[in-house]
N, C-alpha and C positions, 0 to 999 in steps of 0.2 A: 096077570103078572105072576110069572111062579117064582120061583126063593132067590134064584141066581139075580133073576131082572129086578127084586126086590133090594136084595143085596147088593147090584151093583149102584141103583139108585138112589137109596141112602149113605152108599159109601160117598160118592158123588158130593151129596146135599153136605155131607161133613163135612169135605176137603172143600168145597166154596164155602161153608162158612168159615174155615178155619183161614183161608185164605182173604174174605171181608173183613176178618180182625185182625189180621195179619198188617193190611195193607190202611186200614179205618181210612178210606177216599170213598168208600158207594158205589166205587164200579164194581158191576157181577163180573167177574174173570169168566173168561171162555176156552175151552181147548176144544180141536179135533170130536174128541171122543166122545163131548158131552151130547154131540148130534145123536146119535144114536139112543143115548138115553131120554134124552128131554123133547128131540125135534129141532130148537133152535133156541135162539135167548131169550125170548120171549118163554117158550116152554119152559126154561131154568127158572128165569126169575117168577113165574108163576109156582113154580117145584117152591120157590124160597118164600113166597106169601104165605103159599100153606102149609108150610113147616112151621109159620108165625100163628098166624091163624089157629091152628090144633093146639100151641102152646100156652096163647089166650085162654084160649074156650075152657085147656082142662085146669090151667092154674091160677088164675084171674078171675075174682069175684065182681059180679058187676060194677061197684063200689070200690075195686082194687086197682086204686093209681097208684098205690105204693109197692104192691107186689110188680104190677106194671113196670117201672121202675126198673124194680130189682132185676129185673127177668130180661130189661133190657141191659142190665147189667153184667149180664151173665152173659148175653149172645148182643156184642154191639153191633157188631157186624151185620149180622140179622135185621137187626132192629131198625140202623141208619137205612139199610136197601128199603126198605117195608117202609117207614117214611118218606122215603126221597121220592118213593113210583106212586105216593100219594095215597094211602093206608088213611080211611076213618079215622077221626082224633079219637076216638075211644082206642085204638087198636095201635096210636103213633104214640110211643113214652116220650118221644122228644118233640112234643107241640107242634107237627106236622113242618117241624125243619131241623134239617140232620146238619 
């Protein structure tokens, strides 16, 4: 992936989350365009696990259900989708029901 297809990717992963807090219902929005990026919704909402995923690993101490918490507090949106599609209770802040 070089900088453009990096860039449009992550641009992407922001405007769906900004839009799952927007909306806080759990459905991943889809447009058009996002085929090209992702392949299809499955490919986004896989893009939206591990965007979760990486934010775990590097801010979440094993023992850290309270930063957990927090971190879903900060990305709800995130957090209910990663939930809902059935996310690890270590990995679900909201007790594997959004």
């Amino acid at each position: 992936m070089g900088w453009q297809e990096a860039h449009r990717y992550y641009a992407a992963l922001r405007e769906v989350e900004r839009e799952l807090d927007r909306t806080a219902d759990g459905a991943v929005p889809w447009r058009a365009e996002y085929a090209e990026i992702f392949g299809d919704r499955r490919g986004l909402l896989l893009a939206l696990r591990r965007r979760w995923d990486l934010m775990v690993q590097a801010q979440v101490e094993p023992d850290g259900a309270p930063r957990l918490r927090e971190l879903a507090q900060e990305h709800p949106g995130l957090a209910r989708v990663v939930c809902l599609d059935g996310a690890a209770p270590a990995r679900c802040p909201l007790g594997g029901v959004a």
